[in-house]
C-alpha positions as CSV (number, residue, x, y, z in Angstrom):
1,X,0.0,0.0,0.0
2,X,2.9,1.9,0.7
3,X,4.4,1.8,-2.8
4,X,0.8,3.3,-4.3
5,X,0.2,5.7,-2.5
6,X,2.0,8.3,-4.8
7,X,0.0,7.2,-7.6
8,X,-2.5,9.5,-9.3
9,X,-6.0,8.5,-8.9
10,X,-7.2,9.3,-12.7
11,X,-10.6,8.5,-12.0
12,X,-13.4,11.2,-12.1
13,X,-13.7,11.9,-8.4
14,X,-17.5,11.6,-8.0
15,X,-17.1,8.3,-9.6
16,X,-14.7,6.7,-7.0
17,X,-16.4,4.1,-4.3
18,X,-12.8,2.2,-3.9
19,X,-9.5,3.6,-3.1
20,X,-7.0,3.0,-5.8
21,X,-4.3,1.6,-3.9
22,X,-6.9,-1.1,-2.5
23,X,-7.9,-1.8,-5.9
24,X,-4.5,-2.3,-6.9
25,X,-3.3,-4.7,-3.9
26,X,-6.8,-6.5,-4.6
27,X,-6.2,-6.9,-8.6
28,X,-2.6,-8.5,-7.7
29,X,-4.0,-10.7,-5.1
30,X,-6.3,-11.9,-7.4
31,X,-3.8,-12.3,-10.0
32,X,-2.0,-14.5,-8.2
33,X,-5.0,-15.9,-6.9
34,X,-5.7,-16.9,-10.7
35,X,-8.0,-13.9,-11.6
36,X,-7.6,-13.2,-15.2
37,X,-9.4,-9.7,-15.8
38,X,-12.1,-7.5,-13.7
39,X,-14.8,-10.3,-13.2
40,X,-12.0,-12.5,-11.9
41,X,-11.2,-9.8,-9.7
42,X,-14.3,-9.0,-8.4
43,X,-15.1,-12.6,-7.6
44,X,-12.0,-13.1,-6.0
45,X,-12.5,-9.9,-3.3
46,X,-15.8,-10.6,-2.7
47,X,-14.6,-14.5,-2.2
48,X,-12.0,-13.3,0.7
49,X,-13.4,-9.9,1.9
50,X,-13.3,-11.3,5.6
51,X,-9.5,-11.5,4.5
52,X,-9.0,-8.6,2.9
53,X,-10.8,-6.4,5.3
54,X,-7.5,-7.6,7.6
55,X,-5.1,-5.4,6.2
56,X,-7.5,-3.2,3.8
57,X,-10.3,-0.5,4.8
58,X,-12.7,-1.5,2.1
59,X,-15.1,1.7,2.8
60,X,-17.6,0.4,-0.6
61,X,-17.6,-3.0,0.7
62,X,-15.4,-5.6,-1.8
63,X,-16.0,-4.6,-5.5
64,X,-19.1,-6.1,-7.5
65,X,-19.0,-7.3,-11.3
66,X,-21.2,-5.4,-13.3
């Protein structure tokens, strides 16, 4: 989280419901996890929210598909 937190949210700002750097540490957990794209993603977070919520604030709750 660290390492991300310099990075430039280029999202709209009333569009945002994660924080970036959450989204981030969640896309390469998934990844690893064997998530291949957004879906993947999604599933995976909402799979190990209890998890995640252990070392992330997850203020929106663990993204949805859509």
């Amino acid at each position: 989280m660290h390492h991300f937190a310099a990075l430039e949210d280029p999202r709209s700002p009333t569009q945002r419901r994660h924080v970036l750097s959450e989204m981030l540490v969640m896309a390469i957990a998934a990844t690893l996890g064997g998530a291949d794209g957004w879906v993947g993603v999604a599933t995976f977070a909402k799979a190990k929210e209890a998890w995640l919520r252990t070392f992330l604030t997850l203020p929106s709750n663990a993204p949805v598909a859509r």
